[in-house]
DRENDO-1510 file (C-alpha; in Angstrom, 1 decimal, always signed):
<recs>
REC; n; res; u; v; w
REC; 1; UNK; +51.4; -175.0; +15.9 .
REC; 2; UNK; +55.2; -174.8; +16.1 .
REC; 3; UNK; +57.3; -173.0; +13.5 .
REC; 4; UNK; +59.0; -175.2; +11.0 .
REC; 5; UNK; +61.7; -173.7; +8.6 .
REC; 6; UNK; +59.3; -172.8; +5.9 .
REC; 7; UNK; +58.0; -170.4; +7.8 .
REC; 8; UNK; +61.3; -167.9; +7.4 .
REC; 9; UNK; +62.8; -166.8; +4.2 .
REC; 10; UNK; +64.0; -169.5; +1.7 .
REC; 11; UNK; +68.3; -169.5; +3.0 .
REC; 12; UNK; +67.4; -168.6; +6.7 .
REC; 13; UNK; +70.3; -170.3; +8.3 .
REC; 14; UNK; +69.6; -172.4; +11.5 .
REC; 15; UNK; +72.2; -173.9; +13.4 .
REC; 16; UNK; +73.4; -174.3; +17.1 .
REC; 17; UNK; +76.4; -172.9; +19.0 .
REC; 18; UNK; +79.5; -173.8; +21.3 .
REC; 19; UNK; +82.4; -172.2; +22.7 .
REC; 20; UNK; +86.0; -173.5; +22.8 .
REC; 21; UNK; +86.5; -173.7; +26.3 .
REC; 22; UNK; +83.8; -174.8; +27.4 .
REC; 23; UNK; +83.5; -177.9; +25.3 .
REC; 24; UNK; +86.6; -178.6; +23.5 .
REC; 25; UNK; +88.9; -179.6; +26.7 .
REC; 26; UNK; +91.9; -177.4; +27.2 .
REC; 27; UNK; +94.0; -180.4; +28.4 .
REC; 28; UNK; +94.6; -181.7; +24.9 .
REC; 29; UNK; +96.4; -180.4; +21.7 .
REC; 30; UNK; +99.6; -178.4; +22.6 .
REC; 31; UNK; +96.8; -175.5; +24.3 .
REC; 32; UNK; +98.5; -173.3; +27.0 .
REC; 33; UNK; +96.6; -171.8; +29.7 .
REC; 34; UNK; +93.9; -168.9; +29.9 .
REC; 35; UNK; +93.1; -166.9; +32.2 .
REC; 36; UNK; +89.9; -169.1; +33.0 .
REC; 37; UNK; +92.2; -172.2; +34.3 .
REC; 38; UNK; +93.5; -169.3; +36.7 .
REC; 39; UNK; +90.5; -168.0; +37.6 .
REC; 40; UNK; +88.6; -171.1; +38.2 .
REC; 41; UNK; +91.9; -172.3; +40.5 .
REC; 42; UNK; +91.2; -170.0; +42.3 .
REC; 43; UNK; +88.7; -170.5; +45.6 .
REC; 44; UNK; +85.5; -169.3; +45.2 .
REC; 45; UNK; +85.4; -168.1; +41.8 .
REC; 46; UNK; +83.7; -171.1; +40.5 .
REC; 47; UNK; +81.0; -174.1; +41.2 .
REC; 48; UNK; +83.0; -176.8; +42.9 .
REC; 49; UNK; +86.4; -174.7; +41.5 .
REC; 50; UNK; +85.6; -176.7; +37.9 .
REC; 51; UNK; +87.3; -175.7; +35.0 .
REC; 52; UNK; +87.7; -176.4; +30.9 .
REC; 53; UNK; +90.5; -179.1; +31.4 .
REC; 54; UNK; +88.5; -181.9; +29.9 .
REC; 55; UNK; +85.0; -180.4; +29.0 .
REC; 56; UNK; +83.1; -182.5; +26.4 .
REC; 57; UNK; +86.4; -183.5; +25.1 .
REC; 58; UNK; +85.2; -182.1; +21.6 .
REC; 59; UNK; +89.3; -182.5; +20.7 .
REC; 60; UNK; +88.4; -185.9; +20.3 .
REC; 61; UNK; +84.5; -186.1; +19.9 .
REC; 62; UNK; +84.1; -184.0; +17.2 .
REC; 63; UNK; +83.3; -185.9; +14.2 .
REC; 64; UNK; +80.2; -187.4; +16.4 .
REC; 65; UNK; +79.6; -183.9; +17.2 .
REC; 66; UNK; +78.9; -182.4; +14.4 .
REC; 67; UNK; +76.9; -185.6; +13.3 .
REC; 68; UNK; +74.4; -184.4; +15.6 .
REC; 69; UNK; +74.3; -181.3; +14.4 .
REC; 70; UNK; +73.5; -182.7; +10.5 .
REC; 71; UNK; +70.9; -185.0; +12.2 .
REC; 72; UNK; +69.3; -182.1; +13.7 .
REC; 73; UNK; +69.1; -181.3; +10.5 .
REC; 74; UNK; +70.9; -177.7; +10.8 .
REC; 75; UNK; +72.1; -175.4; +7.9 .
REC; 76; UNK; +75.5; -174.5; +10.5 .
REC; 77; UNK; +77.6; -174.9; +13.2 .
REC; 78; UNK; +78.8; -171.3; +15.4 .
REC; 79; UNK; +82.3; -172.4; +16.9 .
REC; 80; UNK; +85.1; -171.0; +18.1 .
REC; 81; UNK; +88.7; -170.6; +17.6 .
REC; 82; UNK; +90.6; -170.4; +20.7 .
REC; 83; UNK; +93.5; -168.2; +21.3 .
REC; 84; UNK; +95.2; -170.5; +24.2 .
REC; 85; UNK; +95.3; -173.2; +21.7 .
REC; 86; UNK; +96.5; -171.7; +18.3 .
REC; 87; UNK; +99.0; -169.2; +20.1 .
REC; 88; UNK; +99.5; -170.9; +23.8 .
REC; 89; UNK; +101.4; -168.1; +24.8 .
REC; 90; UNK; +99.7; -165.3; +23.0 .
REC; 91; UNK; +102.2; -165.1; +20.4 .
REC; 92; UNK; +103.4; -168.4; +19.1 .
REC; 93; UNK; +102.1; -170.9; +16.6 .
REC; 94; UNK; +101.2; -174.2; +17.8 .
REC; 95; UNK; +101.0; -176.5; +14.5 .
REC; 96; UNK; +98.7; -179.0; +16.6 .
REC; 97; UNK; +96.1; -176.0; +17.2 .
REC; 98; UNK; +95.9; -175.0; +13.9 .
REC; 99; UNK; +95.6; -178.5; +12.3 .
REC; 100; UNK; +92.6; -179.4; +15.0 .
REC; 101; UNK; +90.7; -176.5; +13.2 .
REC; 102; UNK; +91.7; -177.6; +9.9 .
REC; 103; UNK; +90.2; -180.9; +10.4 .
REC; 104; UNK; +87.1; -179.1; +12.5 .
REC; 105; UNK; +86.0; -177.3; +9.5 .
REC; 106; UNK; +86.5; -179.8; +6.8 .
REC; 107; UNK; +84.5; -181.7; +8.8 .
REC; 108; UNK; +81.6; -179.3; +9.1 .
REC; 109; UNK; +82.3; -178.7; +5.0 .
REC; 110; UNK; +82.0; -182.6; +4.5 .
REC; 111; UNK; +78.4; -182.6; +6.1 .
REC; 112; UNK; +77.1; -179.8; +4.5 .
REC; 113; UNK; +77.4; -176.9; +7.4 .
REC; 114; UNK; +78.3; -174.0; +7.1 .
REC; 115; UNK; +80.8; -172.8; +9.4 .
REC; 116; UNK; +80.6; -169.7; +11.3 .
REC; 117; UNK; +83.7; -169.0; +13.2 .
REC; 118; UNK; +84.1; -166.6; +16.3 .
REC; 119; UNK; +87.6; -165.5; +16.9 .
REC; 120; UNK; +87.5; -164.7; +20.8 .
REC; 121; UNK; +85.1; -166.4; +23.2 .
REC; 122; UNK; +87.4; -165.8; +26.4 .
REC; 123; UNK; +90.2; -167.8; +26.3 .
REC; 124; UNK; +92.8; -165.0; +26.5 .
REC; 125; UNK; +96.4; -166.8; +27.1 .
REC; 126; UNK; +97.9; -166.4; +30.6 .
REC; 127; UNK; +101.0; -164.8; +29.5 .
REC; 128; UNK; +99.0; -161.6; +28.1 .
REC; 129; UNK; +96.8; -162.0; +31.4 .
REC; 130; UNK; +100.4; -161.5; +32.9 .
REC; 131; UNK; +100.9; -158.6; +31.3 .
REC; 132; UNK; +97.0; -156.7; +32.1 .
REC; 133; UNK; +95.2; -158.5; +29.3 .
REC; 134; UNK; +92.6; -156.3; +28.0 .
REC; 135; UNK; +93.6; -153.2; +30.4 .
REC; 136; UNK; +96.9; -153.1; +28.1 .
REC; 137; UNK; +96.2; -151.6; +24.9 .
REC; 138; UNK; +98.9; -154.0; +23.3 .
REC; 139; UNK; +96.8; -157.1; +23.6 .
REC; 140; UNK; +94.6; -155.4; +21.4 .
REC; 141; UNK; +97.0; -155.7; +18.4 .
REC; 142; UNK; +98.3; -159.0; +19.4 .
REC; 143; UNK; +94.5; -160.1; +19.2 .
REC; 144; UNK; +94.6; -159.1; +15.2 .
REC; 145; UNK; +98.3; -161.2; +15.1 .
REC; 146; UNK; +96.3; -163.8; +16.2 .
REC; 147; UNK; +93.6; -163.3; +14.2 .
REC; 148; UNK; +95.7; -163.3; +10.9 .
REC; 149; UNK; +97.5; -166.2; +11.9 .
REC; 150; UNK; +93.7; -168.7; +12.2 .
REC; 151; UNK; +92.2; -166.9; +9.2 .
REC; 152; UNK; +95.3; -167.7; +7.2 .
REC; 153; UNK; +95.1; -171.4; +8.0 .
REC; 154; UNK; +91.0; -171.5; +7.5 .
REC; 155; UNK; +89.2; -168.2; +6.5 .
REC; 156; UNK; +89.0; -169.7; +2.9 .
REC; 157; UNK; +86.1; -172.2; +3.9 .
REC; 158; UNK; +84.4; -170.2; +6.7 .
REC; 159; UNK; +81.1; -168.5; +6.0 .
REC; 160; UNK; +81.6; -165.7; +8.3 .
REC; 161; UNK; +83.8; -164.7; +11.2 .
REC; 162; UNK; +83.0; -162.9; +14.5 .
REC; 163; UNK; +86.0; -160.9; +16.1 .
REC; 164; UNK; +84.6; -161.2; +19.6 .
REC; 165; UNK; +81.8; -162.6; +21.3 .
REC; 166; UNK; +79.9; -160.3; +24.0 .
REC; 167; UNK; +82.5; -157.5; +24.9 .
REC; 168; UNK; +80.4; -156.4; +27.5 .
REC; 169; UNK; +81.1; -159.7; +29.9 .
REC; 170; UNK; +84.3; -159.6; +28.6 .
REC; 171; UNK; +85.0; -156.3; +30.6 .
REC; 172; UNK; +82.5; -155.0; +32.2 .
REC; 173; UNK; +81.2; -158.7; +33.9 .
REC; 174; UNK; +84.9; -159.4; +34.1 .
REC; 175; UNK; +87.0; -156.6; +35.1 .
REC; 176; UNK; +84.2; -154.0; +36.9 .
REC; 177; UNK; +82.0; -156.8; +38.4 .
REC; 178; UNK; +84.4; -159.4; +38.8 .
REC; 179; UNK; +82.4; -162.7; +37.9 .
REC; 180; UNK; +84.1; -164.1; +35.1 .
REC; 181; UNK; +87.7; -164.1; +34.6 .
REC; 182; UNK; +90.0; -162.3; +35.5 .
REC; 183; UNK; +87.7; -161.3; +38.3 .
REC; 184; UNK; +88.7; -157.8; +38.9 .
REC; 185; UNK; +86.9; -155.0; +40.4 .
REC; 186; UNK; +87.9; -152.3; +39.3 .
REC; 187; UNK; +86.7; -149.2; +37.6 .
REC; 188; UNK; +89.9; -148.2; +35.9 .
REC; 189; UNK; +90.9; -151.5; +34.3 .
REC; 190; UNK; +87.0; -151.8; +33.5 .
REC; 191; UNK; +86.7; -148.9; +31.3 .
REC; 192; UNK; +89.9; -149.7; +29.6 .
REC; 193; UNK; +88.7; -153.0; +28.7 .
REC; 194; UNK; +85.4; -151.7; +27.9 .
REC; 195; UNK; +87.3; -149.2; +25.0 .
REC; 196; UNK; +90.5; -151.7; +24.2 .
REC; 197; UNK; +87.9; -154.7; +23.5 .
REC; 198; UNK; +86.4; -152.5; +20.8 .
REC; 199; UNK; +89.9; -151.8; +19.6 .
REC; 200; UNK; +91.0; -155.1; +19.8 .
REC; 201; UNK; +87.4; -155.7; +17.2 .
REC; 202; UNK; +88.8; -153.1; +14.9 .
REC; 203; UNK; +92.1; -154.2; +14.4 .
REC; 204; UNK; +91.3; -157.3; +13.8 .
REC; 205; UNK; +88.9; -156.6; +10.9 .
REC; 206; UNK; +91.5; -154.2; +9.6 .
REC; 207; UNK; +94.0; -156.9; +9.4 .
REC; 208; UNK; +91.4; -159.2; +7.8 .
REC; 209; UNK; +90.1; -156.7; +5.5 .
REC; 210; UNK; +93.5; -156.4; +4.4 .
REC; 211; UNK; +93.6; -160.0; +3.3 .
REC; 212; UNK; +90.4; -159.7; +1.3 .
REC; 213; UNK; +87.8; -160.9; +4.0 .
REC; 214; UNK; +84.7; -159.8; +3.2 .
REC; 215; UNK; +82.4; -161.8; +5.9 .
REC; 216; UNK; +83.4; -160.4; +9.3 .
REC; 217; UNK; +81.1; -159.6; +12.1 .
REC; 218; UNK; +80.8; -159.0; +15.9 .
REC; 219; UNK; +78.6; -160.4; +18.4 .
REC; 220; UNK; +77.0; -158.2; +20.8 .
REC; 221; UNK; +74.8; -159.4; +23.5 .
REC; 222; UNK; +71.8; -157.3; +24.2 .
REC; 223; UNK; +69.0; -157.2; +27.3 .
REC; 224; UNK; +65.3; -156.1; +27.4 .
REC; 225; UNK; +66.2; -153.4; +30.1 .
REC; 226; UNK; +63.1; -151.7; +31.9 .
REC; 227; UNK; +62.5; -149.4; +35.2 .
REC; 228; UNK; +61.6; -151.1; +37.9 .
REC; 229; UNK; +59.3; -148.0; +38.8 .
REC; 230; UNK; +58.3; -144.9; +36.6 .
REC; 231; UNK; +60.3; -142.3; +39.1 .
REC; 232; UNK; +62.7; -140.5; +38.0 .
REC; 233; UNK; +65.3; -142.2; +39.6 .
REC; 234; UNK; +65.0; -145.5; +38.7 .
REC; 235; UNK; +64.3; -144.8; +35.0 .
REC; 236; UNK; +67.6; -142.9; +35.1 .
REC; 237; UNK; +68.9; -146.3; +36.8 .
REC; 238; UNK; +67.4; -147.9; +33.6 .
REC; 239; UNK; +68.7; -146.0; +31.2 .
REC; 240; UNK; +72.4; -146.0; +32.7 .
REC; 241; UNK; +72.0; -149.7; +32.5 .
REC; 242; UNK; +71.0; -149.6; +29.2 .
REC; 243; UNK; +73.6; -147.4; +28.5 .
REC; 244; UNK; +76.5; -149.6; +30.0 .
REC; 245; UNK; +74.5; -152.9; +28.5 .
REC; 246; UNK; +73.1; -151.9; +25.4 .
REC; 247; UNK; +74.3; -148.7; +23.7 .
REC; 248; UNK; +78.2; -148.1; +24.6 .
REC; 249; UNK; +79.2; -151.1; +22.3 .
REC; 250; UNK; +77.2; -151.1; +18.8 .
REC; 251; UNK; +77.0; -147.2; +19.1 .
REC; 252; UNK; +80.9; -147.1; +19.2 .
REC; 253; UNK; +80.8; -149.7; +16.2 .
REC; 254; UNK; +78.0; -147.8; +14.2 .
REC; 255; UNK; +77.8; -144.4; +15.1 .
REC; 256; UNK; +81.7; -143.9; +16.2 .
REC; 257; UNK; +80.6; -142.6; +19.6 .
REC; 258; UNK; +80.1; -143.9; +23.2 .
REC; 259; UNK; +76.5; -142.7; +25.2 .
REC; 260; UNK; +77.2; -139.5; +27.3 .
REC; 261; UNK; +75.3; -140.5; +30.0 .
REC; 262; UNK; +78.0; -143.8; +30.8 .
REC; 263; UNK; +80.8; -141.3; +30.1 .
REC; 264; UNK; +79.8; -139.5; +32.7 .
REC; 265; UNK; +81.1; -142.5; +34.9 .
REC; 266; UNK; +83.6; -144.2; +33.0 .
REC; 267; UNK; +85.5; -140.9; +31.6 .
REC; 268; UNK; +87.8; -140.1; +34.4 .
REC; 269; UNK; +89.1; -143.5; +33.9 .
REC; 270; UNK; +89.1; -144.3; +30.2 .
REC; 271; UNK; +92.5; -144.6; +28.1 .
REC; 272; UNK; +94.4; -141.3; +27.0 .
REC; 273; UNK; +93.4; -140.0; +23.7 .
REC; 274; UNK; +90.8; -142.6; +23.2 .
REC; 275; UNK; +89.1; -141.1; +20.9 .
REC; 276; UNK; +91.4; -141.5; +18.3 .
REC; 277; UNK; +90.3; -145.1; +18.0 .
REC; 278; UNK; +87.0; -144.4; +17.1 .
REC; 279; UNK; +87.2; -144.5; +13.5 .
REC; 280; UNK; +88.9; -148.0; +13.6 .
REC; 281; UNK; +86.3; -149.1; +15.9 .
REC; 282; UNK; +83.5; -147.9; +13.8 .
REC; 283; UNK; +84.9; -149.5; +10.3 .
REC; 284; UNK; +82.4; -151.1; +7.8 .
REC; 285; UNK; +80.8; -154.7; +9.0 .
REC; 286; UNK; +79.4; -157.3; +6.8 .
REC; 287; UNK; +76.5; -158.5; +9.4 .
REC; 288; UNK; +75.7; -158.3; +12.9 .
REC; 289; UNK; +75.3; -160.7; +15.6 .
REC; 290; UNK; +73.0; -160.6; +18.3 .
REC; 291; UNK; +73.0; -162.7; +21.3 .
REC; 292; UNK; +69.9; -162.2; +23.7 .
REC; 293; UNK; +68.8; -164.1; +27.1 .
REC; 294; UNK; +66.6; -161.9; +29.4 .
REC; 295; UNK; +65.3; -158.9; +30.9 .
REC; 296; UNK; +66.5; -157.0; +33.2 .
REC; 297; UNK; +64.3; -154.6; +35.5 .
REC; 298; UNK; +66.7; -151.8; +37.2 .
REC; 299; UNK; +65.9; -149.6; +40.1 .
REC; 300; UNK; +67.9; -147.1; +41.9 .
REC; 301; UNK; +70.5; -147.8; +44.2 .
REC; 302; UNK; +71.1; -144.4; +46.3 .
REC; 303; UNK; +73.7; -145.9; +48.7 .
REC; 304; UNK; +75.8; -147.9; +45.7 .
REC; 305; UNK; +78.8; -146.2; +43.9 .
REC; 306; UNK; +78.2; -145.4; +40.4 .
REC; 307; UNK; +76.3; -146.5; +38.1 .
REC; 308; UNK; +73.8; -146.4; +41.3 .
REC; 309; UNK; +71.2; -149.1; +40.6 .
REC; 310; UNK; +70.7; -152.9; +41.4 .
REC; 311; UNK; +68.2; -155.5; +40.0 .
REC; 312; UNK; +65.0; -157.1; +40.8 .
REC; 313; UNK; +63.8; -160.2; +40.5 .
REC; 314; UNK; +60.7; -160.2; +37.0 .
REC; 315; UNK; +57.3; -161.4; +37.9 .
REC; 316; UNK; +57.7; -164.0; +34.6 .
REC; 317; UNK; +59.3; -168.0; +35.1 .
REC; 318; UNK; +62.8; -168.3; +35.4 .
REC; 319; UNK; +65.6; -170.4; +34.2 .
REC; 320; UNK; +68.0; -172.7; +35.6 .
REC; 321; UNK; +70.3; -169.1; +35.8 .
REC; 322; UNK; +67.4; -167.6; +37.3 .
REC; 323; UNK; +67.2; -165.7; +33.9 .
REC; 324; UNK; +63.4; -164.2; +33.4 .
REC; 325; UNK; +61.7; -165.8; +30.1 .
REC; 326; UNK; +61.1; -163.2; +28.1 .
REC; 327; UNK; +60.6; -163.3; +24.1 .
REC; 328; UNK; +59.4; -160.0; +23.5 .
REC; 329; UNK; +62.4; -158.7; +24.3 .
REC; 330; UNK; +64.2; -160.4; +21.4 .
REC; 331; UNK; +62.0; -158.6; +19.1 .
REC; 332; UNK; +62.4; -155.8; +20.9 .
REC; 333; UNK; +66.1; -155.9; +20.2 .
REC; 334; UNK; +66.3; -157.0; +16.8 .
REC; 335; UNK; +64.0; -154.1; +16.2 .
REC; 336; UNK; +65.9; -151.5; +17.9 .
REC; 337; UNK; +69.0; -152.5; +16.2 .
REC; 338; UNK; +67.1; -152.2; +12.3 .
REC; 339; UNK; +65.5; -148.8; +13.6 .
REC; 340; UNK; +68.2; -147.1; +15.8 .
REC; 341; UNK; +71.4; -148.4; +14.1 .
REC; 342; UNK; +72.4; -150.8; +11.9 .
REC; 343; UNK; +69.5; -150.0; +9.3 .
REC; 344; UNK; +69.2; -152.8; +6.8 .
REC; 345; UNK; +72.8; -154.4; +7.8 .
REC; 346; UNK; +72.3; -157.9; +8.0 .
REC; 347; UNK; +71.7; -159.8; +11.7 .
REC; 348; UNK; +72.2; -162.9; +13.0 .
REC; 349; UNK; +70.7; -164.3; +16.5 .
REC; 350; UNK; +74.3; -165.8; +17.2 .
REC; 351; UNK; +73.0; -167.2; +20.6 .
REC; 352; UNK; +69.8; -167.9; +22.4 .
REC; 353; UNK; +68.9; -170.0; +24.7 .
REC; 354; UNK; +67.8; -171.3; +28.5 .
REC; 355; UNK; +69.5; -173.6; +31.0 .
REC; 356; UNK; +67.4; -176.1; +33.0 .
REC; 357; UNK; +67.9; -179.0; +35.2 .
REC; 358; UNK; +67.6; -181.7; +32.7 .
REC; 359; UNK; +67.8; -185.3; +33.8 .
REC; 360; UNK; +67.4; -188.8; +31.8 .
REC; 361; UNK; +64.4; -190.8; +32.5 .
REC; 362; UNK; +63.8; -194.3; +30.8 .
REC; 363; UNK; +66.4; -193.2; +28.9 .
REC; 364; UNK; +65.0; -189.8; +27.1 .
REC; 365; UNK; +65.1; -186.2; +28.6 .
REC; 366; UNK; +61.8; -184.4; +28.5 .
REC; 367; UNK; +62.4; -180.7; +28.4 .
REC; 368; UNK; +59.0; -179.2; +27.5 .
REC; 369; UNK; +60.2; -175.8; +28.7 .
REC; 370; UNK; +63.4; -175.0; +26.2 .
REC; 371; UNK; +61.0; -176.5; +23.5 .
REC; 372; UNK; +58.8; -173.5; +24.4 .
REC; 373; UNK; +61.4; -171.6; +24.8 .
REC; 374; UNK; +62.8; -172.0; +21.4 .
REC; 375; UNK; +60.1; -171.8; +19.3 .
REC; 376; UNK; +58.9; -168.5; +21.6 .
REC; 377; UNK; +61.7; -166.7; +20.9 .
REC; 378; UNK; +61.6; -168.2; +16.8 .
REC; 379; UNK; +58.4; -166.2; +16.8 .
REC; 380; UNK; +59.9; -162.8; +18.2 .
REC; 381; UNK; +62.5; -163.7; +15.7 .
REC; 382; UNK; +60.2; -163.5; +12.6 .
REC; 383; UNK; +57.9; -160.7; +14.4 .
REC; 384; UNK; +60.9; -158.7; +14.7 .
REC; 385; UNK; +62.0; -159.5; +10.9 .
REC; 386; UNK; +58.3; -158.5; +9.8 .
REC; 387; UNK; +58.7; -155.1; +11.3 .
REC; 388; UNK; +61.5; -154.7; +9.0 .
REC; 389; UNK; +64.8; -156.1; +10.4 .
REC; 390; UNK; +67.3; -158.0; +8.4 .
REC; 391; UNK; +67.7; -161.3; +10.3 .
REC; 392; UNK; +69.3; -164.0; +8.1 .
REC; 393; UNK; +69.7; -166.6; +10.8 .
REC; 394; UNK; +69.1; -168.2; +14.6 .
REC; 395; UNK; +71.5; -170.1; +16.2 .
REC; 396; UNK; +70.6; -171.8; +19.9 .
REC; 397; UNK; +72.9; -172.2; +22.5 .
REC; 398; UNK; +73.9; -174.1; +23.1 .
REC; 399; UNK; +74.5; -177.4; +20.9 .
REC; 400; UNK; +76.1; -179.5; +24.2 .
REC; 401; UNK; +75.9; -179.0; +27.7 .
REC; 402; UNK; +78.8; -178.0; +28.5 .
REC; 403; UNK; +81.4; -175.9; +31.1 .
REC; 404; UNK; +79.1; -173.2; +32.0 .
REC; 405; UNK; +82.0; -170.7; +32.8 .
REC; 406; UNK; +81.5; -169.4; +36.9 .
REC; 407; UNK; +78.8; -171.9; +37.0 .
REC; 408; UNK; +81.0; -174.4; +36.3 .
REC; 409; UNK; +79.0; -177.6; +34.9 .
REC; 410; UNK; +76.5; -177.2; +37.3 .
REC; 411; UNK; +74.0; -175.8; +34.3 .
REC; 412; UNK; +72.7; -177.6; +31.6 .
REC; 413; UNK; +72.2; -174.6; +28.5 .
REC; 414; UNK; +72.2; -177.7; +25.9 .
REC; 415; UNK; +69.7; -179.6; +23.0 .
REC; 416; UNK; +72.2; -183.0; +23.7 .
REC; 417; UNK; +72.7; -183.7; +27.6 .
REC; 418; UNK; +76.2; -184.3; +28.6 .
REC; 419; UNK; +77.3; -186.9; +31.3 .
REC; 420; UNK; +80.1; -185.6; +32.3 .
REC; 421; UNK; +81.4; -188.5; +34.4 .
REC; 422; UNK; +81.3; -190.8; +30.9 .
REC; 423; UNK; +80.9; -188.1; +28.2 .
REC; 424; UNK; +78.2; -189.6; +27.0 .
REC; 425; UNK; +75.7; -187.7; +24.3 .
REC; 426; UNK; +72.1; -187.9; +24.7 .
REC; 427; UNK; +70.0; -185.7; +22.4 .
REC; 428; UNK; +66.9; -183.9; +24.3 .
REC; 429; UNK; +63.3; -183.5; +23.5 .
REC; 430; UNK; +64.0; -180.1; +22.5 .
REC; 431; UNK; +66.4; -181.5; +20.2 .
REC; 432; UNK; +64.2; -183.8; +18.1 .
REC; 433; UNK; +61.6; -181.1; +18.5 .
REC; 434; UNK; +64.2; -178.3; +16.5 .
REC; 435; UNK; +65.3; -181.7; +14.0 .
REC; 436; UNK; +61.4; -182.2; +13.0 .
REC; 437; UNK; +61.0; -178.3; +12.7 .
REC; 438; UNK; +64.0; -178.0; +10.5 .
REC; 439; UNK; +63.5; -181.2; +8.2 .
REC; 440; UNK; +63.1; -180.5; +4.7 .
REC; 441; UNK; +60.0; -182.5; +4.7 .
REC; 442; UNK; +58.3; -180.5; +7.7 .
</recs>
């Protein structure tokens, strides 16, 4: 039988989540551009060379938007505020950015959600791009400018605020990997923006602090990692994934330290003097969040440069992304995080979710295998809070479908299908599946 709220905690908070870009349209409101409209202009970097220009128009469909969300019957909405838009050139006010949020969260107030804000989900402005982005330690402290400025306007009515969503793609997929913006491959500007991204975190919950904020978070995202083999060398692969993945980010943030092992690599490279920064990196948080996809299974690669080690294909089904489906990994993680780090700090399964190829027949869209999904990884949620970890609430991704970043909207992550010729809304199965799970009546 399927879970239903009453099977969590009385105040367990259960909502879906969006980003900015990808659903909001970054044609509209006084926005300036990001990096990602640069990116995705540029050949090869995207599905079809798609960007965030229009999106889901949220700008303008929000009201129905969040309707869906209170139909779904969902306790809150995880949104973003993005930087292009309040400050289009990094460092300026735009009026018509900050009243768009205004109106957003009075909105989500007037239906009874709660709204749970995430300061930086990618859209860095193109004029600090121009000037190295997160490779130049400055951006770091414009981000907490930024950051004062939003709260200012609308951190009276939000239930909680993230700094920055998944700093690992933000540098290491983006600036040593190269597949999301800016696309750089480079080891140097990597580990910069692996340590200023974490600096860019703390100075931003300093300056919030400062203004009596008590409800500020980070989301992390996490991966079941295991070795392909049980030979040395590719559980050394494993763990230097895990390393680079897992540890370097919430061990900085809890324990004031980054893991040896991906110093080892990423030393020769990292910022002068960075460890001065470690005790405004690792400064108090109110609650976690945790966002958690997949396995990975890593073997050694003798012939790559460092961190030596590729990855190979799980024998479980895969997702649209060609992500493994794995639940026991969420427990895993949430489990991991009570035991290893966080202790009894709360959490909050800030994204999880599974793209598949979703079309409308007769008019409804079957999708038997996110509705497993979901309520899979709803039970590795309360497994994992049975075992002892603090887990307050579960947010899916996403709400929409929406632009799907380098797989431009080629991927379908959402409850509510998007046509994105006519912008047209059409809840899911696994939408009316969550709705009847959540109803107070279940």
């Amino acid at each position: 039988m399927a879970l239903s709220r009453f099977d969590f905690p009385a105040g367990f908070v259960f909502g879906a989540a969006t980003a900015a870009y990808q659903i909001e349209g970054a044609q509209f409101g006084g926005a300036g551009p990001c990096h990602w409209d640069s990116f995705a202009a540029t050949p090869g970097n995207v599905v079809r060379a798609e960007d965030g220009a229009r999106a889901c128009d949220h700008y303008h469909h929000w009201p129905a938007d969040l309707d869906l969300l209170r139909a779904a019957n969902m306790d809150a909405y995880r949104f973003s505020t993005s930087w292009a838009r309040v400050m289009p050139d990094g460092v300026t006010v735009n009026p018509e950015g900050l009243d768009f949020y205004d109106r957003l969260v009075d909105g989500m107030l007037q239906r009874g959600l709660k709204p749970f804000q995430t300061l930086y989900h990618w859209e860095l402005p193109s004029a600090l791009a121009d000037r190295g982005g997160w490779a130049n330690r400055d951006t770091c402290f414009y981000f907490a400018d930024f950051a004062e400025t939003i709260t200012r306007r609308i951190g009276d009515r939000v239930a909680s605020i993230a700094t920055i969503n998944e700093p690992w793609c933000v540098a290491w997929l983006s600036h040593f990997l190269g597949c999301h913006a800016p696309g750089h491959r480079d080891i140097r500007a990597a580990a910069r923006a692996m340590h200023h991204i974490l600096l860019a975190h703390g100075a931003a919950t300093q300056r919030l602090r400062g203004m009596g904020q008590d409800n500020l978070g980070i989301v992390l995202n996490f991966e079941a990692v295991e070795a392909a083999s049980d030979t040395p060398a590719d559980q050394a692969a494993a763990d230097r994934q895990d390393g680079i993945f897992n540890q370097w980010f919430i061990q900085a943030i809890s324990q004031g330290s980054y893991p040896a092992h991906v110093l080892q690599g990423l030393g020769p490279h990292m910022p002068a003097d960075w460890q001065d920064d470690m005790a405004l990196i690792s400064q108090k948080l109110d609650w976690l969040g945790v966002n958690y996809y997949t396995r990975n299974i890593v073997e050694h690669a003798p012939a790559s440069a460092w961190p030596h080690l590729r990855s190979v294909a799980g024998p479980r089904p895969k997702t649209q992304m060609g992500w493994e489906i794995y639940p026991e990994g969420l427990r895993a993680t949430l489990t991991r995080l009570h035991r290893d780090y966080i202790g009894d700090l709360p959490i909050y399964v800030t994204e999880n979710g599974m793209a598949n190829a979703d079309e409308i027949a007769a008019g409804e869209i079957p999708d038997a295998v996110r509705e497993a999904f979901l309520f899979a990884h709803l039970q590795a949620t309360k497994d994992a809070m049975a075992k002892g970890a603090q887990v307050k609430g579960f947010f899916y991704w996403s709400l929409l479908d929406n632009y799907e970043w380098a797989e431009g909207y080629e991927k379908r992550f959402g409850l509510v299908h998007v046509d994105f010729e006519t912008l047209a809304r059409t809840p899911k199965a696994s939408y009316h599946a969550f709705a009847r799970a959540l109803a107070s009546n279940a």
